[in-house]
N, CA, C and O atoms as CSV, one atom per row, in Angstrom:
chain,resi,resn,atom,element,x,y,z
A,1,UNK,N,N,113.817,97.533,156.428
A,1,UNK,CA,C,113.246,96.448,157.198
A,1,UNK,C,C,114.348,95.550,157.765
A,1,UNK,O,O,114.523,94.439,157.264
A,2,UNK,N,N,115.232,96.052,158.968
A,2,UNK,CA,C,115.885,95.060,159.287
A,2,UNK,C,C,115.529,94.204,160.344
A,2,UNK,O,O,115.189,94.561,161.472
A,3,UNK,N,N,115.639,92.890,159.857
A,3,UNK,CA,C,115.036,91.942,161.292
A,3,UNK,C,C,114.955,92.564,162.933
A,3,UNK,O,O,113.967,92.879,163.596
A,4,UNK,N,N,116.534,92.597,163.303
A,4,UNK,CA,C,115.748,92.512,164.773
A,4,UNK,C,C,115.573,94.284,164.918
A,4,UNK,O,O,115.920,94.739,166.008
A,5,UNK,N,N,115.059,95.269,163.886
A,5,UNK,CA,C,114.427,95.993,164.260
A,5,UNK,C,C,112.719,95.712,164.352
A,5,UNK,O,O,112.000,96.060,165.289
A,6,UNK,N,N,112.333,95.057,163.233
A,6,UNK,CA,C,110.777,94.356,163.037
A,6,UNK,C,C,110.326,93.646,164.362
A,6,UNK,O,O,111.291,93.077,164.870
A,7,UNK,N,N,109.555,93.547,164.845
A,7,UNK,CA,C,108.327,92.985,166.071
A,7,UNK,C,C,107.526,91.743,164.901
A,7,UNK,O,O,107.336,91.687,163.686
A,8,UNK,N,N,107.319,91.125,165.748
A,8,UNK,CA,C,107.130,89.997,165.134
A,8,UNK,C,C,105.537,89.994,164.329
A,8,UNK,O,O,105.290,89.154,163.464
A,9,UNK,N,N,104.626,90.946,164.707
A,9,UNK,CA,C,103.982,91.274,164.007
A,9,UNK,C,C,103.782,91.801,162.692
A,9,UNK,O,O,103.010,91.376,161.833
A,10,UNK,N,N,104.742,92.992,162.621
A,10,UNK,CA,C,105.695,92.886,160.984
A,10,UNK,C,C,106.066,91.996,160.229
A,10,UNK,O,O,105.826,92.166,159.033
A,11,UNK,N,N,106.762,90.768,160.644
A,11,UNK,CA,C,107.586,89.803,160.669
A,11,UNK,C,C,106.212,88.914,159.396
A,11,UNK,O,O,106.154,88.617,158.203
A,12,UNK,N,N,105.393,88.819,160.552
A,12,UNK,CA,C,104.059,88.144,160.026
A,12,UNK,C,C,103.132,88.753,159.369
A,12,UNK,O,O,102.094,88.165,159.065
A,13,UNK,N,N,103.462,90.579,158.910
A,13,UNK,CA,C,102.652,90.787,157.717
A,13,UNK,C,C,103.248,91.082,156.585
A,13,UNK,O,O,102.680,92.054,156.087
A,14,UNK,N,N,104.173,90.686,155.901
A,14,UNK,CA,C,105.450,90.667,155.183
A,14,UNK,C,C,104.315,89.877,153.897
A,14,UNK,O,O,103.723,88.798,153.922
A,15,UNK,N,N,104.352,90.669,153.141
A,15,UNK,CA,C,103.869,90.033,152.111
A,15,UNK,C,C,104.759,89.550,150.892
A,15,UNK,O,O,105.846,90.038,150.584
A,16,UNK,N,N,104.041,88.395,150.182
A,16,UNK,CA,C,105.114,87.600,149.188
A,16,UNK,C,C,106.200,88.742,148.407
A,16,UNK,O,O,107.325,88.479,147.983
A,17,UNK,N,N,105.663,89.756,148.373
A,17,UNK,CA,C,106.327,90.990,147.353
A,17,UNK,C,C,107.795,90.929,148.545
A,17,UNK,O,O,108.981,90.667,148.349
A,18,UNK,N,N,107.119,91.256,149.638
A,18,UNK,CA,C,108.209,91.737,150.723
A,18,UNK,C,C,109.352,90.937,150.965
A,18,UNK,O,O,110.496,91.229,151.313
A,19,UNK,N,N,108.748,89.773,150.684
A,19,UNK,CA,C,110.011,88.826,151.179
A,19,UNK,C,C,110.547,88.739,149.824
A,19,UNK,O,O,111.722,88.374,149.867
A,20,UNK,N,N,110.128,88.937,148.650
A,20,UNK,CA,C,111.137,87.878,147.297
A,20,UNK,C,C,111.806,89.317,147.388
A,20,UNK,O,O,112.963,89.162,146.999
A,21,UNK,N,N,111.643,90.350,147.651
A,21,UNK,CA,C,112.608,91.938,147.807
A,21,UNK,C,C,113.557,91.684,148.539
A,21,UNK,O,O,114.733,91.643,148.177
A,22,UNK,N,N,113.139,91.489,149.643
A,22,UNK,CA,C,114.809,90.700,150.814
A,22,UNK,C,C,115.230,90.146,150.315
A,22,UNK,O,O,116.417,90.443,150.185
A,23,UNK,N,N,114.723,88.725,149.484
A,23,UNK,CA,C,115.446,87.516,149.019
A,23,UNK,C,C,116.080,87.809,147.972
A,23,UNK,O,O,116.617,86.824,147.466
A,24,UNK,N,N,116.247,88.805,147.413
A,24,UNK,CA,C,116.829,89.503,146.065
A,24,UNK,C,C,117.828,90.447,147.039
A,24,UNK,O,O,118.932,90.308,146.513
A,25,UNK,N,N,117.915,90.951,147.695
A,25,UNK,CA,C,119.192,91.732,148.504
A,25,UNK,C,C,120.351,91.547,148.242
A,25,UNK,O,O,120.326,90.404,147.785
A,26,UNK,N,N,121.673,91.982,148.204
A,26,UNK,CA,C,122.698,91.410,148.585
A,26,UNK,C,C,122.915,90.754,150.128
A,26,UNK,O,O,122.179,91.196,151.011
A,27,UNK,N,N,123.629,90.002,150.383
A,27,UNK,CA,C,123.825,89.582,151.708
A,27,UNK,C,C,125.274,89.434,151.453
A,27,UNK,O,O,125.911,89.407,150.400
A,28,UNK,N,N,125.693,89.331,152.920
A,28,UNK,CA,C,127.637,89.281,153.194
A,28,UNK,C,C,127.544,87.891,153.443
A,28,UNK,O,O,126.482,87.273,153.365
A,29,UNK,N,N,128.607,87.400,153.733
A,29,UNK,CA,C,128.905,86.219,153.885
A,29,UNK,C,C,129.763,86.530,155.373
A,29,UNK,O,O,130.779,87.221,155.441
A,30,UNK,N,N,129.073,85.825,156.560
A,30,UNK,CA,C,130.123,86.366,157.580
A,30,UNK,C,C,131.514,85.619,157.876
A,30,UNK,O,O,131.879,84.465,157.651
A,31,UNK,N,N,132.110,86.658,158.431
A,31,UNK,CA,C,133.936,86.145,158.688
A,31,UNK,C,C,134.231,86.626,159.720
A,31,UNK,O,O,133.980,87.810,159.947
A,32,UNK,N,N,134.849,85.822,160.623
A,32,UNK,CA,C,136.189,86.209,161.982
A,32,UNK,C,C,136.832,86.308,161.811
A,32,UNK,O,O,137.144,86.133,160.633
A,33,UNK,N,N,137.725,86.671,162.676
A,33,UNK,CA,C,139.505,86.498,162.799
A,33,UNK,C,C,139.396,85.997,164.267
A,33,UNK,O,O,138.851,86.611,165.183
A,34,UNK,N,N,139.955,84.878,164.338
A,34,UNK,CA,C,140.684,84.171,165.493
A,34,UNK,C,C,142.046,84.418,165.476
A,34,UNK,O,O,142.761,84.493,164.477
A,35,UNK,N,N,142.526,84.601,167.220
A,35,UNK,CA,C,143.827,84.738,167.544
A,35,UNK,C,C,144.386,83.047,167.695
A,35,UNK,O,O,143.571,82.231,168.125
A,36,UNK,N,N,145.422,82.704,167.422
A,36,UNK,CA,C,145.932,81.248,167.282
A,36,UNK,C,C,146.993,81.359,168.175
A,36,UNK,O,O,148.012,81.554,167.513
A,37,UNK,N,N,147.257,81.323,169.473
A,37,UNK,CA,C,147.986,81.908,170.270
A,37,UNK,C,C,149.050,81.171,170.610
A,37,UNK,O,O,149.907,81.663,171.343
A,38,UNK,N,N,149.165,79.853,170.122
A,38,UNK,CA,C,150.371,79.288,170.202
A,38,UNK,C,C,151.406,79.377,169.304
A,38,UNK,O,O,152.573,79.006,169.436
A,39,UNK,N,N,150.655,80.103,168.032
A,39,UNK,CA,C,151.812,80.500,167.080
A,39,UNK,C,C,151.643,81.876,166.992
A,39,UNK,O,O,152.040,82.218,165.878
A,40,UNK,N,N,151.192,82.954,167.713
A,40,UNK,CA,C,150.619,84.257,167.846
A,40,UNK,C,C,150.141,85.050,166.035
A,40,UNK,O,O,150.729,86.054,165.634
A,41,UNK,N,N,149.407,84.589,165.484
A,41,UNK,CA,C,148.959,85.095,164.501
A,41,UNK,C,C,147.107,84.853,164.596
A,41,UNK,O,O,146.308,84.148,165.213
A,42,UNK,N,N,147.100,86.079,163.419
A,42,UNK,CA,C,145.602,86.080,163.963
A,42,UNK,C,C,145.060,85.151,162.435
A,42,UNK,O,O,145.839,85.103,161.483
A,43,UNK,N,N,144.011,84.628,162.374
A,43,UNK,CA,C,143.408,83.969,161.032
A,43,UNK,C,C,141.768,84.508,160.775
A,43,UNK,O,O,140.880,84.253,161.589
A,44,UNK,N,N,141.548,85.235,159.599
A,44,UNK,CA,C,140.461,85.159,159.093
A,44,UNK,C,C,139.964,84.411,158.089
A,44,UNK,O,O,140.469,84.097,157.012
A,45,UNK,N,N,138.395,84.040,158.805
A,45,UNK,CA,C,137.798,83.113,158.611
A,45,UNK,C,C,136.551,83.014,157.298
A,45,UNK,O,O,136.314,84.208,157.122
A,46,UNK,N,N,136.081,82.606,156.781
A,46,UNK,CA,C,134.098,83.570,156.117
A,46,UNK,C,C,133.584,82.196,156.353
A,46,UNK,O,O,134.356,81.284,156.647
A,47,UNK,N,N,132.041,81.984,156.208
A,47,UNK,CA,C,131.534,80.909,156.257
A,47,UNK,C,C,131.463,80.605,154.682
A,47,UNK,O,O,131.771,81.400,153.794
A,48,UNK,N,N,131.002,79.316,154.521
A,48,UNK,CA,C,131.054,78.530,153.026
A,48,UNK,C,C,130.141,78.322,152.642
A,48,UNK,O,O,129.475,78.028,153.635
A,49,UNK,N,N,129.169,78.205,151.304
A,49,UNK,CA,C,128.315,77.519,151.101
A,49,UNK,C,C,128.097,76.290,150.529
A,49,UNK,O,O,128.846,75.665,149.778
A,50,UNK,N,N,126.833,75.945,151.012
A,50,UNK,CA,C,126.591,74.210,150.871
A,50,UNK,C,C,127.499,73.321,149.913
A,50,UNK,O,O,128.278,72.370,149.992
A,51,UNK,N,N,126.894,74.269,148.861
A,51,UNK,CA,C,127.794,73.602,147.719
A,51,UNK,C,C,129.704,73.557,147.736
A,51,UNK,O,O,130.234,72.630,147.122
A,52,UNK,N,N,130.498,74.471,148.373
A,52,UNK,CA,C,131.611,74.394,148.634
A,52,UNK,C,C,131.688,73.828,150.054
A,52,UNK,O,O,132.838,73.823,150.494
A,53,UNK,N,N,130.711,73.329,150.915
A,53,UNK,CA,C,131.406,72.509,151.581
A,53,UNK,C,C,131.300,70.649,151.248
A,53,UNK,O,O,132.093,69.816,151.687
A,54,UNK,N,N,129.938,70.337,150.254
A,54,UNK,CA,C,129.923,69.501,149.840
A,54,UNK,C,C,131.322,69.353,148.492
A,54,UNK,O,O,131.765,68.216,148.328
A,55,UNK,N,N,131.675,70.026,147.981
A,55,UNK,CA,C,132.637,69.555,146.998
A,55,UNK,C,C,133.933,69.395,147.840
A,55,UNK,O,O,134.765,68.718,147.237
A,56,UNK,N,N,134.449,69.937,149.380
A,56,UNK,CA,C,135.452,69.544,149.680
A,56,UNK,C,C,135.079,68.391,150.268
A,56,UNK,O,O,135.959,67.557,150.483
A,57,UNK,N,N,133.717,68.112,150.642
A,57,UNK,CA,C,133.266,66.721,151.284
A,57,UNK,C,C,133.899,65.490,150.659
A,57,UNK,O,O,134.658,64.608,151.061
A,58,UNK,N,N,133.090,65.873,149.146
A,58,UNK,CA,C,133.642,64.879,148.368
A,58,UNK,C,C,134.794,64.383,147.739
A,58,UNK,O,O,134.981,63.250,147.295
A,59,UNK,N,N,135.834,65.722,147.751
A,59,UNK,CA,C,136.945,65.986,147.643
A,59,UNK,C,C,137.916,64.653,148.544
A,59,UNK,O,O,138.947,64.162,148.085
A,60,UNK,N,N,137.352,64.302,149.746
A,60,UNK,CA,C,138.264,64.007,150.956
A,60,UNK,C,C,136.983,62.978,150.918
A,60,UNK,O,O,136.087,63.051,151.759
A,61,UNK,N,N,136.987,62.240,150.108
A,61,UNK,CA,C,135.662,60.849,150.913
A,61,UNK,C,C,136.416,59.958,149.849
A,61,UNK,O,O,136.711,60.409,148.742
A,62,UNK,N,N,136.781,58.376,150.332
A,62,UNK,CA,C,137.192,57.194,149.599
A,62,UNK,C,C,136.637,56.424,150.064
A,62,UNK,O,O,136.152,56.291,151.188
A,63,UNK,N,N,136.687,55.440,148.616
A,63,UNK,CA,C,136.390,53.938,148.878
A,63,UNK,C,C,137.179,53.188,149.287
A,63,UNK,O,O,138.364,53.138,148.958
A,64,UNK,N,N,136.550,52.424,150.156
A,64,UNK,CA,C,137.446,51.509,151.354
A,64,UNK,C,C,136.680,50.246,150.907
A,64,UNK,O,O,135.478,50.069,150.708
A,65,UNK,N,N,137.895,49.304,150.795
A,65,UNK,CA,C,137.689,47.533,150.270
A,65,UNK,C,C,137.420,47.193,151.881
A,65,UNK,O,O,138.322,47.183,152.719
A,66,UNK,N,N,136.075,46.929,152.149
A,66,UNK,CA,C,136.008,45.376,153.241
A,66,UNK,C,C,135.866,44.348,153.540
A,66,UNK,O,O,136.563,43.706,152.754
A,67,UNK,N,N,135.425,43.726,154.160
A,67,UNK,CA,C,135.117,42.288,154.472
A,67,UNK,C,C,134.392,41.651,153.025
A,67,UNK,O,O,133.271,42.098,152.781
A,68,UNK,N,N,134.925,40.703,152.116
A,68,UNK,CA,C,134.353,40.177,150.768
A,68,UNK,C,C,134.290,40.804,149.948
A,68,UNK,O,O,133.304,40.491,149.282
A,69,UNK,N,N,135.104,42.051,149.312
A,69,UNK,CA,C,135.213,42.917,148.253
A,69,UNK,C,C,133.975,44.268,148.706
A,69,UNK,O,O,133.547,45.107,147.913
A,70,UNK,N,N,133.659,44.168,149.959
A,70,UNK,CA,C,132.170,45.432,149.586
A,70,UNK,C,C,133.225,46.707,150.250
A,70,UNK,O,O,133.806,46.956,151.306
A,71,UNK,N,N,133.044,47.288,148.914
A,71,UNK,CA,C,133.457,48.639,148.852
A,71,UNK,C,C,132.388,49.900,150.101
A,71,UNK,O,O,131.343,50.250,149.552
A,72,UNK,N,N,132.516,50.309,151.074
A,72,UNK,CA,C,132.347,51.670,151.753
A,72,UNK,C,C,132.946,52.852,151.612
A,72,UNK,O,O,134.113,52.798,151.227
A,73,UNK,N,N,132.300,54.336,151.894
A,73,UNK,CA,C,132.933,54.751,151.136
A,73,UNK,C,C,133.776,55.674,152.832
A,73,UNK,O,O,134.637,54.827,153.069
A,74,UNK,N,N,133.846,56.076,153.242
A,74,UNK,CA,C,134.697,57.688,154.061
A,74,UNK,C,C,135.078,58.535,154.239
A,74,UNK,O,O,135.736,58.941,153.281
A,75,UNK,N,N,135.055,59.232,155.124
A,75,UNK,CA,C,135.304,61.076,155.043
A,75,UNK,C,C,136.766,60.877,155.778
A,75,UNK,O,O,136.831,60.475,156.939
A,76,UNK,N,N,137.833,61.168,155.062
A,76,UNK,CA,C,139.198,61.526,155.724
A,76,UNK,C,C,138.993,62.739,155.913
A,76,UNK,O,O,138.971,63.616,155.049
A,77,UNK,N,N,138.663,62.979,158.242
A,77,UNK,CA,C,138.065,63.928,158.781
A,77,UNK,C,C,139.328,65.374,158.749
A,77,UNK,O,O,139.101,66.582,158.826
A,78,UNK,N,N,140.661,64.633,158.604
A,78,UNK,CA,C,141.837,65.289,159.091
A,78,UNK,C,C,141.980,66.042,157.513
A,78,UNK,O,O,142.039,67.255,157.713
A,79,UNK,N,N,142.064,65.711,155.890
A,79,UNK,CA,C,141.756,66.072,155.075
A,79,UNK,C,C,140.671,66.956,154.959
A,79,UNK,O,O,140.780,67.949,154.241
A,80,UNK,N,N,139.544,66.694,155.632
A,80,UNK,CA,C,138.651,67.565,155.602
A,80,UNK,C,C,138.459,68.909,156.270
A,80,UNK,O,O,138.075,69.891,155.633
A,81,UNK,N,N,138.667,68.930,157.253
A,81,UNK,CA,C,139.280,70.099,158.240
A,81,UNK,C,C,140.519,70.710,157.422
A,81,UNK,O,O,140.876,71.822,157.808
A,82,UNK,N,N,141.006,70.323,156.683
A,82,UNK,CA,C,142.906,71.019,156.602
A,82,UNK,C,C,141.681,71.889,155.385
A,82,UNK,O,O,141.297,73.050,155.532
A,83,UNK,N,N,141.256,70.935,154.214
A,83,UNK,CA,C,140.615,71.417,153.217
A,83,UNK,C,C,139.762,72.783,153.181
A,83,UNK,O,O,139.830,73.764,152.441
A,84,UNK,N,N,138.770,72.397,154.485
A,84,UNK,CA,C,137.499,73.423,154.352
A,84,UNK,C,C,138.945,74.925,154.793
A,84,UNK,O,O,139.350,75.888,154.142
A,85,UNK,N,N,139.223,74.481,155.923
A,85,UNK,CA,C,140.142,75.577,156.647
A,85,UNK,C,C,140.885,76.582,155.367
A,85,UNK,O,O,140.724,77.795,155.238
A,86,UNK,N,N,141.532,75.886,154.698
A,86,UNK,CA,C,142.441,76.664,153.154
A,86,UNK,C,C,141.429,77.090,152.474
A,86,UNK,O,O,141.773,77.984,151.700
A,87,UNK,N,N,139.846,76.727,152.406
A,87,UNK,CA,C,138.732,77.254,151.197
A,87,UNK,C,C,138.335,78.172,152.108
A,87,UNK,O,O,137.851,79.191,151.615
A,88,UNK,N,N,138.397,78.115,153.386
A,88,UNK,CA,C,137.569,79.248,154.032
A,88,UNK,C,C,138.482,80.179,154.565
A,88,UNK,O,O,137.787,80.783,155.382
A,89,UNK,N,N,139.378,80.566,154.596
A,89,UNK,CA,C,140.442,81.485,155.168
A,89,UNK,C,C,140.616,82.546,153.963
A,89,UNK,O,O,140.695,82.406,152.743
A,90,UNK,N,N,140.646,83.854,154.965
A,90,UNK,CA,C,141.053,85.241,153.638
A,90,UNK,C,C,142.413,85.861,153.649
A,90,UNK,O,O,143.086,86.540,152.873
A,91,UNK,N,N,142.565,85.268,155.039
A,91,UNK,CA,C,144.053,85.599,155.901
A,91,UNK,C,C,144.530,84.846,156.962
A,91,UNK,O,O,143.781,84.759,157.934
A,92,UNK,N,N,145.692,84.233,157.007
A,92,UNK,CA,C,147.084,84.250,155.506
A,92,UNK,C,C,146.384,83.780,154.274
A,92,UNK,O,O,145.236,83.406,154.036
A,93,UNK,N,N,147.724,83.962,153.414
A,93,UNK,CA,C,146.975,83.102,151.848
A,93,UNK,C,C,148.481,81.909,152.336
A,93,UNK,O,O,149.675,82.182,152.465
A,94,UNK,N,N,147.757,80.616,152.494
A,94,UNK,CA,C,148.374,79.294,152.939
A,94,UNK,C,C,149.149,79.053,151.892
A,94,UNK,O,O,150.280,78.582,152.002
A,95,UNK,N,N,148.412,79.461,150.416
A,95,UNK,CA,C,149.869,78.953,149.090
A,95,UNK,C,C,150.601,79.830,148.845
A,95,UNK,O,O,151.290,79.900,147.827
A,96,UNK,N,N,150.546,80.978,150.129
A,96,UNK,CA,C,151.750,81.845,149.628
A,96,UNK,C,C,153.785,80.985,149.100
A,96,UNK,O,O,154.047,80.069,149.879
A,97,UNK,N,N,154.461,81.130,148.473
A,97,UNK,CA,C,155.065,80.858,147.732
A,97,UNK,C,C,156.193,80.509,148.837
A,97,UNK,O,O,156.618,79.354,148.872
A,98,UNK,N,N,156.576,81.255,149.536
A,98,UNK,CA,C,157.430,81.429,150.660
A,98,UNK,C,C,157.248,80.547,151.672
A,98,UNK,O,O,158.020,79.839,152.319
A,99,UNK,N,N,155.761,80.775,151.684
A,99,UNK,CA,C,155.771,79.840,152.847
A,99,UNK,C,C,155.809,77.941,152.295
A,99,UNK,O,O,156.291,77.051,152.997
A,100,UNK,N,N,155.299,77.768,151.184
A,100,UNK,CA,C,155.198,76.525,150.777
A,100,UNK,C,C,156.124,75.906,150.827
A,100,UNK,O,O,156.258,74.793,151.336
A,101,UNK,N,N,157.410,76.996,149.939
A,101,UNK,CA,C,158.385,76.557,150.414
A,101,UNK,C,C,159.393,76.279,151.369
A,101,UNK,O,O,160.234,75.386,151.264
A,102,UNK,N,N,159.269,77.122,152.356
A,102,UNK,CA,C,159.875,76.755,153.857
A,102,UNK,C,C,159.102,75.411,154.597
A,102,UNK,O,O,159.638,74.752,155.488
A,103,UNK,N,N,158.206,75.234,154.236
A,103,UNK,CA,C,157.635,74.115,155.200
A,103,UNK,C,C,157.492,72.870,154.057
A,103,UNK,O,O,156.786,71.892,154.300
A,104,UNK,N,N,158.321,73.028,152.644
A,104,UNK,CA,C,158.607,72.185,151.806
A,104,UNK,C,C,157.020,71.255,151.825
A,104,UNK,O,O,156.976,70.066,152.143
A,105,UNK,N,N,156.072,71.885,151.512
A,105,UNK,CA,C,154.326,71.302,151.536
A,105,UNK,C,C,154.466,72.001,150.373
A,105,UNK,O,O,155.308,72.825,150.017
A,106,UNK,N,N,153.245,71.412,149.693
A,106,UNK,CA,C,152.790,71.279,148.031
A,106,UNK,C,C,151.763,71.999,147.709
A,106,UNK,O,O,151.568,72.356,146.547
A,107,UNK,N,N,150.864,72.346,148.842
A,107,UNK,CA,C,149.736,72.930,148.923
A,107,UNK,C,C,148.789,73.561,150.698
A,107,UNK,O,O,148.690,72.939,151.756
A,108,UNK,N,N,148.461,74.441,150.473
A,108,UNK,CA,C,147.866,75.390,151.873
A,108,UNK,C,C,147.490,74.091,152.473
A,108,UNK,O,O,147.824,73.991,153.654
A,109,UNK,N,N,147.082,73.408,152.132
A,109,UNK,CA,C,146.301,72.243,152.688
A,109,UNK,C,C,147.225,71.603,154.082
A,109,UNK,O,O,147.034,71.517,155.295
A,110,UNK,N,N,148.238,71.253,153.184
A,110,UNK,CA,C,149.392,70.311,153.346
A,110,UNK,C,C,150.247,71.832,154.701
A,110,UNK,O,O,150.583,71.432,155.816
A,111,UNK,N,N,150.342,72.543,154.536
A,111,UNK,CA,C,151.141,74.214,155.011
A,111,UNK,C,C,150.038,73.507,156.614
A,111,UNK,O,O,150.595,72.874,157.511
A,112,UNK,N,N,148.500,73.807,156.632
A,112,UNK,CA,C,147.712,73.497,157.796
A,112,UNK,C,C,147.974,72.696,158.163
A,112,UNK,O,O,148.512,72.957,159.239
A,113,UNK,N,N,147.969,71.197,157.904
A,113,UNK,CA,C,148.725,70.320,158.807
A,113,UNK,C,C,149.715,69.958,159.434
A,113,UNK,O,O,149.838,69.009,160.208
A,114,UNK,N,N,150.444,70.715,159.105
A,114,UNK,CA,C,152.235,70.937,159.047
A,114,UNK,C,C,152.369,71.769,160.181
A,114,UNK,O,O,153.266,71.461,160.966
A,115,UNK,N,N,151.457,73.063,160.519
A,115,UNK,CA,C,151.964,74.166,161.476
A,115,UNK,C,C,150.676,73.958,162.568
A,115,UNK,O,O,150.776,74.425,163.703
A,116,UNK,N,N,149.401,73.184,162.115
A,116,UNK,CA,C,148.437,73.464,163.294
A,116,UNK,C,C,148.554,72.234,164.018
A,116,UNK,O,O,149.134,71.313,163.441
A,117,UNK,N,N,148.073,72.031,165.273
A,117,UNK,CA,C,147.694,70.501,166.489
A,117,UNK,C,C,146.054,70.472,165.889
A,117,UNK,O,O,145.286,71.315,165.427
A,118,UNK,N,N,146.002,69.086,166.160
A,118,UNK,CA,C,144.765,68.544,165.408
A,118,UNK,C,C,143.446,69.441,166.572
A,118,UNK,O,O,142.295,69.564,166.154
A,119,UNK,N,N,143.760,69.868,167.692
A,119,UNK,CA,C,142.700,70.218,168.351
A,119,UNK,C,C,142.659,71.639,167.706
A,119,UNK,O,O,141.589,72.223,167.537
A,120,UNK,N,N,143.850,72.168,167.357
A,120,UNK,CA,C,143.316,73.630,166.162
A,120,UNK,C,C,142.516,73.822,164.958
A,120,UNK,O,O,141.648,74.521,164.435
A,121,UNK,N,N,143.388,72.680,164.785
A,121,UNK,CA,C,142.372,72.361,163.257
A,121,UNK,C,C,140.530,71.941,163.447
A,121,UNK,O,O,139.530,72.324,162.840
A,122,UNK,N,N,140.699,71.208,164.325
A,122,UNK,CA,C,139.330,71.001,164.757
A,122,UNK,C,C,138.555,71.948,165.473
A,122,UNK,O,O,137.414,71.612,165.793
A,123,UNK,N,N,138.913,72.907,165.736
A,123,UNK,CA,C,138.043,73.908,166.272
A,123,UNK,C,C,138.089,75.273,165.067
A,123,UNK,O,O,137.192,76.062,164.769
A,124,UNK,N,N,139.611,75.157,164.512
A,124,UNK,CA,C,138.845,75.938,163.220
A,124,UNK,C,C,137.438,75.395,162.314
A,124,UNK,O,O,136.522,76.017,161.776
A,125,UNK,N,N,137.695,74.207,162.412
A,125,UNK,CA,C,136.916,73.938,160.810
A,125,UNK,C,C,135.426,73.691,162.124
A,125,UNK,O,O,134.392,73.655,161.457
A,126,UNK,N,N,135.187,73.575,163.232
A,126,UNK,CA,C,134.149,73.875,163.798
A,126,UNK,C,C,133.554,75.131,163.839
A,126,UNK,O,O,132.325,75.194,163.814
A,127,UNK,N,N,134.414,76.417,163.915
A,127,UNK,CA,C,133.614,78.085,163.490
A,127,UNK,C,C,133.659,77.993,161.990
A,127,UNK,O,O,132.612,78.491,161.575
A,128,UNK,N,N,134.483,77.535,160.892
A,128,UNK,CA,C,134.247,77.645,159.872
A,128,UNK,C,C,132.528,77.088,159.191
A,128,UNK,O,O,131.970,77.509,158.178
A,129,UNK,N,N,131.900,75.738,160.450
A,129,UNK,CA,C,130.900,75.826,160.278
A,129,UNK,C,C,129.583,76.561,160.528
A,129,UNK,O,O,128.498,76.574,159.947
A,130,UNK,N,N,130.236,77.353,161.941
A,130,UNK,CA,C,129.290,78.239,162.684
A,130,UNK,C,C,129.357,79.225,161.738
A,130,UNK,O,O,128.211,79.643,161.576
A,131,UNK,N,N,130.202,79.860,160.965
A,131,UNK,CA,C,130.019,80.691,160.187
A,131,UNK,C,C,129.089,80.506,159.078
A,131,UNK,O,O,128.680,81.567,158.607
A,132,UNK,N,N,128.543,79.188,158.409
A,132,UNK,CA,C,128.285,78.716,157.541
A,132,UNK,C,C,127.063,78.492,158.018
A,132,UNK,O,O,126.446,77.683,157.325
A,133,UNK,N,N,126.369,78.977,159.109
A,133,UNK,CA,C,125.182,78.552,159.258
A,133,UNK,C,C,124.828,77.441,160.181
A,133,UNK,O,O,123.779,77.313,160.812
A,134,UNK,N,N,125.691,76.790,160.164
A,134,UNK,CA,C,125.572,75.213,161.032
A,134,UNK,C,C,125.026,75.674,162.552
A,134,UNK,O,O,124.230,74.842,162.988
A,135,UNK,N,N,125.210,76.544,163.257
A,135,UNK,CA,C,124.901,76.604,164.709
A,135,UNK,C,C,123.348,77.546,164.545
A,135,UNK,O,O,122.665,77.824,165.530
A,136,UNK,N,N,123.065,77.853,163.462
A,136,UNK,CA,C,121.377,78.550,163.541
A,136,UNK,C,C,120.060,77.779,163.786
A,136,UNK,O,O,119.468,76.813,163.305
A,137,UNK,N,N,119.874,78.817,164.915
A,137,UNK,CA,C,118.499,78.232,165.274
A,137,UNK,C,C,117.489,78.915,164.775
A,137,UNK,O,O,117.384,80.141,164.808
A,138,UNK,N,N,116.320,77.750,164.054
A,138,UNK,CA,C,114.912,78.770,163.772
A,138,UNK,C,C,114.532,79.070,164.754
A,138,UNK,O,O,114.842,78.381,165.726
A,139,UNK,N,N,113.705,80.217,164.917
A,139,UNK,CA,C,112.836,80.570,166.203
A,139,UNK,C,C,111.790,81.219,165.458
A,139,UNK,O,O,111.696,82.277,164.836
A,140,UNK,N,N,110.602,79.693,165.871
A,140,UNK,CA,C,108.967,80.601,165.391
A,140,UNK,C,C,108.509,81.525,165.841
A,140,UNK,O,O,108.596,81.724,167.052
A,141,UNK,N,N,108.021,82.186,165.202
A,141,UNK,CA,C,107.562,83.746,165.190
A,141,UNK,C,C,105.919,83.188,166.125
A,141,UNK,O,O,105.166,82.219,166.028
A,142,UNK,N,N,105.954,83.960,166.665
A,142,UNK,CA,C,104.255,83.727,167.818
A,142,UNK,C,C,103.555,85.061,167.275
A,142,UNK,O,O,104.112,86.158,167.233
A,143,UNK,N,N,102.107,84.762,166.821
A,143,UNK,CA,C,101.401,85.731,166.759
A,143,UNK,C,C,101.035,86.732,168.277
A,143,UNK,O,O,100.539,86.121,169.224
A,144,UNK,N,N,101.246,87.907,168.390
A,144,UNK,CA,C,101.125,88.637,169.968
A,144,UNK,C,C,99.690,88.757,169.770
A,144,UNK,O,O,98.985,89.256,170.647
């Protein structure tokens, strides 16, 4: 039963058995490789789930003192992008040893900010979300 072989009539006689069977499947997790053409290497990508993109969320969010002691809190966006980018990449490995040390950085994190322009970084960690689901659209099924 793969989706876009099913007609939407299928779709809509899928009984509870049918679907908790899919929902028990394995599924992949999808991944790219982008070409990075100003430093000519290619980078693969996978998408993340919720829960690993909320723990780098929180990872990269502080409290900020303002006006009369009231604490807010923030997403350091540039931390966050370097972050998701090193959790979601399969290729390079950013803490490779060699490289940490040539670019004298402490961590892949630190390696991404060091070698990418912020408009790279920001368009990685933008497919790192498309991979993750972020750009899916539902589309209701119409009885024919």
């Amino acid at each position: 039963m793969n989706n876009e072989k099913m007609n939407n009539e299928e779709i809509l006689n899928m009984t509870e058995e049918d679907i908790i069977s899919k929902l028990m499947e394995p599924t992949e997790v999808p991944e790219a490789t982008y070409f990075i053409e100003r430093l000519g290497i290619p980078v693969t990508l996978k998408g993340l789930s919720e829960r690993d993109i909320n723990r780098i969320k929180k990872e990269c969010t502080y409290e900020i003192k303002g006006k009369r002691g009231k604490k807010t809190k923030e997403l350091d966006d540039e931390e966050f992008n370097a972050a998701l980018i090193e959790a979601a990449t399969i290729k390079p490995n950013w803490n490779n040893a060699k490289l940490l040390e040539a670019l004298k950085a402490s961590d892949g994190s630190q390696v991404i900010r060091k070698k990418f322009l912020a408009g790279e970084i920001s368009a990685m960690g933008d497919k790192i979300l498309e991979l993750s689901g972020f750009d899916e659209d539902l589309e209701e099924i119409k009885n024919s």
